[in-house]
C-alpha positions as CSV (number, residue, x, y, z in Angstrom):
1,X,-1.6,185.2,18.9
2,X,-2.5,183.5,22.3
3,X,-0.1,183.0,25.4
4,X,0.1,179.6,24.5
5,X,1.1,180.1,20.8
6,X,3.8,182.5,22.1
7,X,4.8,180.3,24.7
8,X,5.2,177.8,21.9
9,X,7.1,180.1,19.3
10,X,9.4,180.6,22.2
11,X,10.2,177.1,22.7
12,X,10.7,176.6,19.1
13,X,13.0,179.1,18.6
14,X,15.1,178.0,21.3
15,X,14.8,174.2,20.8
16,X,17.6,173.3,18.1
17,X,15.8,170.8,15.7
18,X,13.2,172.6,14.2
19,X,11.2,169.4,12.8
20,X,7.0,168.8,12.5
21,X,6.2,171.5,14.2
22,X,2.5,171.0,14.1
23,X,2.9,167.7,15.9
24,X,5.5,169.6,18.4
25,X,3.1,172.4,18.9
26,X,0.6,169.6,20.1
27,X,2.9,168.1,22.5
28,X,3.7,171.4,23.8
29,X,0.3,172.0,25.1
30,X,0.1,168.7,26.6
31,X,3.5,169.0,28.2
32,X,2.0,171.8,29.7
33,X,-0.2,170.4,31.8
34,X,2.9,168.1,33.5
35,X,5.4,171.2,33.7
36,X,5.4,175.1,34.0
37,X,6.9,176.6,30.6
38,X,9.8,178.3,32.5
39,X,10.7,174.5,33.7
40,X,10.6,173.2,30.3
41,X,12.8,176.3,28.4
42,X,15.1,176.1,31.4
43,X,15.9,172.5,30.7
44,X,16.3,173.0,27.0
45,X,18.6,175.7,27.8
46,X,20.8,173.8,29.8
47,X,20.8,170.3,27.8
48,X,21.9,172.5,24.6
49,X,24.9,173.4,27.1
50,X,25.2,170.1,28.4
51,X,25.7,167.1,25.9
52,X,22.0,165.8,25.9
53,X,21.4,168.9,23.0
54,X,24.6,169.1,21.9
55,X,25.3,167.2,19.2
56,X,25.0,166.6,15.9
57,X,21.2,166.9,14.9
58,X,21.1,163.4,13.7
59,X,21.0,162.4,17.8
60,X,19.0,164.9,18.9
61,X,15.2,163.6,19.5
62,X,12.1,166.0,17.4
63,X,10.6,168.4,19.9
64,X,7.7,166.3,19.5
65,X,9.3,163.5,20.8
66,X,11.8,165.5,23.9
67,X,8.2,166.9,25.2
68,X,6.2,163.8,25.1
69,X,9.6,161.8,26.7
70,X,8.9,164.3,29.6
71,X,12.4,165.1,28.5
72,X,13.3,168.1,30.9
73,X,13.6,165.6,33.6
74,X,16.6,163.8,31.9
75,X,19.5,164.4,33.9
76,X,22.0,166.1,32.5
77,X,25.0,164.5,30.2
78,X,28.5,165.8,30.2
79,X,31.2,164.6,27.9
80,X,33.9,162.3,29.8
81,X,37.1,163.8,30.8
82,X,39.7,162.5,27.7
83,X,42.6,160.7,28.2
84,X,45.4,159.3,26.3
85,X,44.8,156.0,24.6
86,X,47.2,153.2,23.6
87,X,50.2,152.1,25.4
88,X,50.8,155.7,27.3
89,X,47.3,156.1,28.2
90,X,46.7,152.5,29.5
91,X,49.8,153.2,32.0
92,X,48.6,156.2,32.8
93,X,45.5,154.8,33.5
94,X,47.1,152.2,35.3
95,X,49.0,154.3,37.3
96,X,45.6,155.4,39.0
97,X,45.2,151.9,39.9
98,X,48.1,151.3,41.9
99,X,47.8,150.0,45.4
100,X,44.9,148.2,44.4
101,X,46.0,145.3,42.1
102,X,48.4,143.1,44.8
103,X,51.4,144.0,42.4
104,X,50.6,147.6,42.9
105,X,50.2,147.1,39.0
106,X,47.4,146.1,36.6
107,X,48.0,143.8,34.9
108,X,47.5,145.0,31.9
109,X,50.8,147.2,33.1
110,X,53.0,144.3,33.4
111,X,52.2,142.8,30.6
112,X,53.5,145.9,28.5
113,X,56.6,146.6,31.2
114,X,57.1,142.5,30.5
115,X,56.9,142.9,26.4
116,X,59.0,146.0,26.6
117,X,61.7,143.7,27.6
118,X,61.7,141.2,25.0
């Protein structure tokens, strides 16, 4: 096996949708004239721990297509903090808004503190 074909098997083995490999294995080799391997198995490694290769398979791109996308260039995704939703959540979220609406409220805010009275 050549360096490139183990340089290859390692990216498959790490990359986590494990579709057309023959076309990926071809991209690889081309993707390794734009990047060093370490760069490109560094930046799968931390997408899969990041939200860009996290998710369900259905969302994540074939090899083929993350290496041709110059893909290890992406910046990294992280999920969004949650917060509460509804009612409690939009015066909470609210709440981090005070001072800047004239009221000191959203006004999303006093409409629910003004139905809350009725």
């Amino acid at each position: 096996m050549t360096q490139d074909e183990q340089s290859f098997e390692a990216f498959w083995s790490v990359y986590p949708r494990k579709i057309a490999k023959g076309d990926a294995s071809k991209a690889f080799k081309a993707a390794l004239k734009a990047a060093s391997f370490q760069a490109i198995i560094d930046a799968v490694l931390a997408q899969k721990e990041a939200k860009n290769l996290n998710r369900p398979k259905d969302y994540i791109p074939y090899p083929a297509t993350w290496l041709r996308g110059k893909r290890w260039c992406d910046e990294l995704e992280f999920d969004e903090p949650t917060q509460p939703r509804g009612i409690a959540g939009a015066a909470i979220r609210s709440m981090g808004n005070a001072g800047q609406n004239q009221g000191g409220y959203s006004r999303y805010a006093q409409l629910v503190h003004a139905a809350s009275k009725h």
